[in-house]
C-alpha positions as CSV (number, residue, x, y, z in Angstrom):
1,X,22.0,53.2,-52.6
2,X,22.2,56.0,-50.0
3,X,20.1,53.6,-48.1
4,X,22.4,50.6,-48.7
5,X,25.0,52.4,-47.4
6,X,23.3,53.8,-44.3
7,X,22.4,49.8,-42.9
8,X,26.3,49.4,-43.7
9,X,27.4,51.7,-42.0
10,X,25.3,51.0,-38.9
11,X,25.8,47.2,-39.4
12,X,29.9,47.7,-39.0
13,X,28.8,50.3,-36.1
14,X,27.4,47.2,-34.4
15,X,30.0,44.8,-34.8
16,X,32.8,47.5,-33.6
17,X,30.4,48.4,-30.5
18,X,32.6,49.0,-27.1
19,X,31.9,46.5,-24.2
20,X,30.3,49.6,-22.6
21,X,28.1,50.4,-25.4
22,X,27.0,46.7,-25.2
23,X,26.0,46.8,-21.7
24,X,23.9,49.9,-21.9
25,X,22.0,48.4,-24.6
26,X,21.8,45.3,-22.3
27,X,20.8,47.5,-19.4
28,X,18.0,49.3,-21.5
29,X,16.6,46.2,-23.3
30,X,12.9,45.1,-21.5
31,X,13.8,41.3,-20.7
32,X,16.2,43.0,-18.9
33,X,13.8,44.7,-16.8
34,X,11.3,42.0,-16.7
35,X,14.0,39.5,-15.2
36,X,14.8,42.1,-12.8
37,X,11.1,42.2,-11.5
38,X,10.8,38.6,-11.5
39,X,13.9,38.4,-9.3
40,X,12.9,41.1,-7.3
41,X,9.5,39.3,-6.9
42,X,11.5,36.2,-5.9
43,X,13.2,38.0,-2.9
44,X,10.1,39.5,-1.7
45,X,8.2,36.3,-1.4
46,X,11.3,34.2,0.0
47,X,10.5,36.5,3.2
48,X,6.6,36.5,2.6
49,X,5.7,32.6,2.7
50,X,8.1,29.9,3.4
51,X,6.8,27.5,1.2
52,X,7.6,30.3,-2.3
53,X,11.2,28.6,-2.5
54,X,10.4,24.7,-1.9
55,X,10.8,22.2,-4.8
56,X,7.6,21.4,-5.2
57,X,6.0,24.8,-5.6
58,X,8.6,25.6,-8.0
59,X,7.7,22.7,-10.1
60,X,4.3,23.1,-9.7
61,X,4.5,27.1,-11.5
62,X,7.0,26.0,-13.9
63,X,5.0,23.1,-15.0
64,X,2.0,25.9,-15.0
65,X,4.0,28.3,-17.3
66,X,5.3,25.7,-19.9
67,X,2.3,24.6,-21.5
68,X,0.9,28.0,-21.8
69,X,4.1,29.1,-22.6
70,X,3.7,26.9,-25.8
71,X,0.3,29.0,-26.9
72,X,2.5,32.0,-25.9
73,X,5.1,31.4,-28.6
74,X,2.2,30.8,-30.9
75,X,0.6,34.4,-30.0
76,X,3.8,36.3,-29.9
77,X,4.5,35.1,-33.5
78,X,0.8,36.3,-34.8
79,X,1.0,39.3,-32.7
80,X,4.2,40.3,-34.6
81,X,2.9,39.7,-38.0
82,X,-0.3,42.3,-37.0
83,X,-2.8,39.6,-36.2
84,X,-4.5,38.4,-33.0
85,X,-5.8,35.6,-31.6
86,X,-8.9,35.3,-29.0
87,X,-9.8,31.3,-30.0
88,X,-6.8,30.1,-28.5
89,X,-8.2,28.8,-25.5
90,X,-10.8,27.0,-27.0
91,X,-9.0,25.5,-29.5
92,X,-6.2,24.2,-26.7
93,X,-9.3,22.7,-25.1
94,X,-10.7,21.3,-28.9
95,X,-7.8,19.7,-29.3
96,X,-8.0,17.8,-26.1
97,X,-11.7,16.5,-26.8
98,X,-10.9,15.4,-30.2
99,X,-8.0,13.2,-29.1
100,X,-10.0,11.9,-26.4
101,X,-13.4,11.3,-27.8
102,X,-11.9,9.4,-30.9
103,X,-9.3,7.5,-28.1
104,X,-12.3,6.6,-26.5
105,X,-14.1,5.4,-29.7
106,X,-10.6,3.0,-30.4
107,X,-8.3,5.4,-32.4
108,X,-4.3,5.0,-31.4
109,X,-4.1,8.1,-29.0
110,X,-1.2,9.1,-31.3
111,X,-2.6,9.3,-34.1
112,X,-5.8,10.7,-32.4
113,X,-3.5,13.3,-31.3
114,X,-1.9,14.2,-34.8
115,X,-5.6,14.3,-36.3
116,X,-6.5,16.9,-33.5
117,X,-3.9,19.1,-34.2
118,X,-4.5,19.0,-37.6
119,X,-8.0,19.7,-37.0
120,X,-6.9,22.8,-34.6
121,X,-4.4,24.1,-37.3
122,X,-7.3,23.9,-40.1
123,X,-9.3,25.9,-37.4
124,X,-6.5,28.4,-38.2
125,X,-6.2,27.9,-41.9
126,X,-9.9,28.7,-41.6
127,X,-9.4,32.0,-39.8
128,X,-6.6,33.1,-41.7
129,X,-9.0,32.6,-45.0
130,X,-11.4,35.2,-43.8
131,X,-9.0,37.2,-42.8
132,X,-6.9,37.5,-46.0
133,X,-9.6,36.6,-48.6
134,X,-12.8,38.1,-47.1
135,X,-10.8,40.8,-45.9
136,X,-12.4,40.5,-41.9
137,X,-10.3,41.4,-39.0
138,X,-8.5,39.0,-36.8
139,X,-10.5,40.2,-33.9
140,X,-14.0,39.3,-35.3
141,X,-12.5,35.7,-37.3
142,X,-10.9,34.8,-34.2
143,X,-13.8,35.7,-32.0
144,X,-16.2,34.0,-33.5
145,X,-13.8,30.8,-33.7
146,X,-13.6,30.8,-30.4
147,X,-17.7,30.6,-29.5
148,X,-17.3,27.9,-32.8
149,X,-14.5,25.7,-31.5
150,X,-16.3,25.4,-27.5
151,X,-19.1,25.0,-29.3
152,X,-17.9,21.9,-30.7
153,X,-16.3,20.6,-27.1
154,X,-19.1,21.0,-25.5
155,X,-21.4,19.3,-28.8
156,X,-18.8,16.4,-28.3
157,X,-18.5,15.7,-24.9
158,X,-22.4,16.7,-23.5
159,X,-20.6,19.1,-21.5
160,X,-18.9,16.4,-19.2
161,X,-15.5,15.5,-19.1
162,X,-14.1,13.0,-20.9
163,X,-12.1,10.5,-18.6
164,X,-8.9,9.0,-19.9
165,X,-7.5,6.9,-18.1
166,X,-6.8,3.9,-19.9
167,X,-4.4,5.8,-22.1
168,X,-1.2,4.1,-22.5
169,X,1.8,4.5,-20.2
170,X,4.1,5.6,-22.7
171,X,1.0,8.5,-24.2
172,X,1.1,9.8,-20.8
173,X,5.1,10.2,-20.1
174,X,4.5,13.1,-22.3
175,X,3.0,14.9,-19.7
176,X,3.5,13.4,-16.8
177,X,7.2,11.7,-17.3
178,X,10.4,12.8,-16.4
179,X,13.8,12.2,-17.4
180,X,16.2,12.7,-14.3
181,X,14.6,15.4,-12.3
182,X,13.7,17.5,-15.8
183,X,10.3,17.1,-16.6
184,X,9.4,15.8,-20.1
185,X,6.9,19.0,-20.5
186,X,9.8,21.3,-19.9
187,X,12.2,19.6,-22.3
188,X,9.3,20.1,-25.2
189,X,8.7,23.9,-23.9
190,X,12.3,24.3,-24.5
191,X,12.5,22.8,-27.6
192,X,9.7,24.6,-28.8
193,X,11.6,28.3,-27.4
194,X,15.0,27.3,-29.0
195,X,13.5,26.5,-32.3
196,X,11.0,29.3,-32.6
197,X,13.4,32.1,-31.6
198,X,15.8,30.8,-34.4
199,X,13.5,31.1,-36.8
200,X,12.4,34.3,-36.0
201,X,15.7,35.7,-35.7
202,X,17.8,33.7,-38.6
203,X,15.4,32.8,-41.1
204,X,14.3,34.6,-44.1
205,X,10.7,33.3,-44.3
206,X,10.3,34.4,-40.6
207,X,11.9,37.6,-40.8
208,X,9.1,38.6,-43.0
209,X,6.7,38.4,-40.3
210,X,8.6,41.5,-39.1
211,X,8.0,43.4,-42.5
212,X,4.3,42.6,-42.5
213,X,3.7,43.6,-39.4
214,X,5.6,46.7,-39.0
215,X,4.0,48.1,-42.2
216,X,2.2,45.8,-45.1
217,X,1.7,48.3,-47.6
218,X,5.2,48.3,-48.0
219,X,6.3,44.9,-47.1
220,X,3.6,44.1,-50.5
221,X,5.3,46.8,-52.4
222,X,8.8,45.3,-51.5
223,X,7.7,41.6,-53.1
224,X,6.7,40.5,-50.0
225,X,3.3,38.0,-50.2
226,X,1.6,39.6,-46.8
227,X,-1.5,38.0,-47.5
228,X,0.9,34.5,-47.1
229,X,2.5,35.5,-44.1
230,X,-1.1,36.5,-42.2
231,X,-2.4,33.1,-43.6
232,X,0.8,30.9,-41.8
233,X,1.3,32.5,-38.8
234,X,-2.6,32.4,-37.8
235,X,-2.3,28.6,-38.9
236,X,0.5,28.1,-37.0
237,X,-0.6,29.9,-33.9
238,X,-3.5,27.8,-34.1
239,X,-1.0,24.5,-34.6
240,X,0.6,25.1,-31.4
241,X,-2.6,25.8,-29.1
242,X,-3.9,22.5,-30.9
243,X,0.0,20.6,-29.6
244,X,-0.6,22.2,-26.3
245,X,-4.2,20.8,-25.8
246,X,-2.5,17.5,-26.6
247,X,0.1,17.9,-23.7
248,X,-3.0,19.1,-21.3
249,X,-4.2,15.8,-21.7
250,X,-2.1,13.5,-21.1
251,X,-0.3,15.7,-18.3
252,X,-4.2,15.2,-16.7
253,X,-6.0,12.2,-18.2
254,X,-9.1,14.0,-19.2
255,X,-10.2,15.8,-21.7
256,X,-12.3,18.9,-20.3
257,X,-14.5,21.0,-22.5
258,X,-14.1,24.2,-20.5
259,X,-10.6,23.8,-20.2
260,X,-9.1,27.0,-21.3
261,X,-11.6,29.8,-20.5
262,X,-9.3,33.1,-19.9
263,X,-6.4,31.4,-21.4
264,X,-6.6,34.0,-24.1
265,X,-6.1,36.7,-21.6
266,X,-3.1,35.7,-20.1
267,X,-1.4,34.4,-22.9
268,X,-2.2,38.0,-25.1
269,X,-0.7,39.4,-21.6
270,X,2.6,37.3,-21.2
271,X,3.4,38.7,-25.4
272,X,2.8,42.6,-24.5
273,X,4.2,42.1,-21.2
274,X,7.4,40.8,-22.8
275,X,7.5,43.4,-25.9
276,X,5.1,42.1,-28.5
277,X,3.1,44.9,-30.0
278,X,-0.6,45.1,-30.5
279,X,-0.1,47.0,-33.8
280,X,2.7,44.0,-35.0
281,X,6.1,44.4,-35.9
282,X,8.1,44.3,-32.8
283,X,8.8,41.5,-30.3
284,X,10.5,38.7,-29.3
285,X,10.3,35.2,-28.0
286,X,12.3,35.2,-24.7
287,X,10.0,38.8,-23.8
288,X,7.2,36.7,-24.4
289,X,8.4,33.7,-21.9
290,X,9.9,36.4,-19.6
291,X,6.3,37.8,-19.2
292,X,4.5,34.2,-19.1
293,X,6.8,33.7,-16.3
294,X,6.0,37.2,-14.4
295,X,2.0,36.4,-14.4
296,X,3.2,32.6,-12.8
297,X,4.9,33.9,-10.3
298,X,2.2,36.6,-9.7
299,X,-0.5,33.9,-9.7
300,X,1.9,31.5,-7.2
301,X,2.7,34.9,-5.3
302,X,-1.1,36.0,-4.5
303,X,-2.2,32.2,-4.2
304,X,0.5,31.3,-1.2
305,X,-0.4,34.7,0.5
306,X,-3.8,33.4,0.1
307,X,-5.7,36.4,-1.9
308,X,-9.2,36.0,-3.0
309,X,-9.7,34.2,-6.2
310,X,-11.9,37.5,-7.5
311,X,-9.0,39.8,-6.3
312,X,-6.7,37.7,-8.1
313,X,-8.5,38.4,-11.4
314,X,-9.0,41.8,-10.8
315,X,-4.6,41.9,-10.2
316,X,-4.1,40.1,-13.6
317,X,-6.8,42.1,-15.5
318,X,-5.2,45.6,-14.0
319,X,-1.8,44.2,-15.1
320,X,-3.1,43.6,-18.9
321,X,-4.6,47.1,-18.9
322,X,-1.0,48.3,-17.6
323,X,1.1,46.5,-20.2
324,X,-1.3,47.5,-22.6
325,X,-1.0,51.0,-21.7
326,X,2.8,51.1,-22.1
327,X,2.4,49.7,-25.2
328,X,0.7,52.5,-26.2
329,X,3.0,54.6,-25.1
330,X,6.2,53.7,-26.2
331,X,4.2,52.9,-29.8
332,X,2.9,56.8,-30.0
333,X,6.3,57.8,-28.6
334,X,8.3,55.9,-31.3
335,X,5.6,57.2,-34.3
């Protein structure tokens, strides 16, 4: 009861906050900060290279961002929950080679395309067995699923790529169409945001990825089926890598079976970057976006000033380790 009373309390707090209140919160929240760097990041390179601002870079690093972005919202979820993810970037590229190879053998590309995700989410489904039946960590499961899942690209295609280009028009506007100046690959990344970061924030089901990830003993001893919530959200992470792989490919008209090496990196990067925590129970969709967009504009950034390619890695790993390290932080600080 006294605990009852306590959220009550605080909840009315809340809602009677003061304007000023509101903006210190605002002020102290991270995607506050992180839009802050990206701005000031925009500013810098305005002055460093004259062709940062143009149109067509800017399409070309939002198109860049989008797609991952979609694995991102995938990762943040798991993440969240407690889990992790390493396979991601080979199942984005299994997803592609399965829609391709059985295009190419005179499957409908759409319904190639639903059979490859549904391939790519049983990937997950698989994963998330051995991780809540077996009792394995995500880290092993999901490493091994990712040797498994190139494995199988490479098995498929020889280890050449597989060329698409007779894939329909209407296949391809997916990823290469546009409606006005919008691309169609933006309009799907933003549907994909909107609809994730509802669920996350208004639903019930989804909430309890929260729970489990901030403690499961007691989410389980509150009624809450963790073992349930582990299995769905490594599923659906696996879902949306798997609908990603799908946009790859018809955004390029090729399936390729190393597509995707490092993905994993940056995409476990852009969640603790925006907030998600390694040990689960904290983070949020637009953090998540907001750091997939810092590591795009630090990729554009370093590629216009024309930095080595091996410098470049070294940049992004050092920026992992220092995300990773706050995290860390803030977590011991908060326990």
């Amino acid at each position: 009861m006294n605990d009852t009373a306590d959220l009550a309390t605080r909840a009315q707090a809340d809602t009677s906050a003061s304007p000023l209140e509101w903006l210190k919160r605002l002020l102290k929240a991270r995607e506050t900060g992180l839009i802050a760097i990206i701005l000031l990041l925009f500013v810098v390179m305005s002055f460093a290279s004259p062709y940062f601002l143009t149109w067509v870079n800017m399409r070309a690093m939002v198109m860049a961002f989008a797609v991952e972005g979609i694995v991102v919202v995938g990762m943040t979820i798991l993440l969240i929950s407690g889990g992790i993810d390493l396979s991601v970037g080979s199942v984005v590229a299994l997803a592609g080679v399965i829609a391709g190879w059985l295009f190419l053998n005179g499957i409908d590309p759409w319904v190639a395309s639903a059979i490859a995700i549904t391939a790519c989410a049983g990937i997950g489904s698989a994963m998330g067995f051995f991780v809540t039946r077996v009792g394995l960590h995500h880290f092993i499961v999901s490493l091994a699923f990712m040797v498994i899942a190139r494995g199988i690209c490479l098995l498929l295609t020889g280890g050449r790529p597989l060329g698409l280009f007779t894939l329909p028009p209407e296949f391809k506007f997916i990823g290469q169409g546009s409606v006005g100046v919008i691309p169609v690959v933006i309009i799907i990344f933003l549907v994909v945001i909107i609809a994730s970061d509802f669920m996350l924030r208004r639903t019930t089901l989804f909430r309890k990825v929260f729970y489990t990830g901030s403690n499961e003993k007691a989410a389980a001893y509150s009624g809450i089926r963790t073992k349930k919530v582990v299995f769905l959200t490594t599923t659906l992470c696996s879902a949306l890598a798997g609908f990603a792989g799908i946009i790859y490919m018809a955004r390029f008209g090729s399936a390729q079976p190393t597509f995707g090496l490092g993905m994993e990196l940056n995409v476990i990067a852009a969640a603790v970057i925006g907030g998600a925590s390694l040990t689960g129970g904290s983070g949020t969709i637009l953090g998540a976006i907001l750091g997939a967009v810092l590591l795009s504009v630090v990729s554009s950034s370093l590629a216009l000033l024309d930095v080595s390619v091996y410098w470049q890695d070294i940049i992004r790993g050092a920026i992992l380790l220092a995300a990773v390290s706050f995290d860390h932080y803030f977590n011991k600080k908060r326990g």
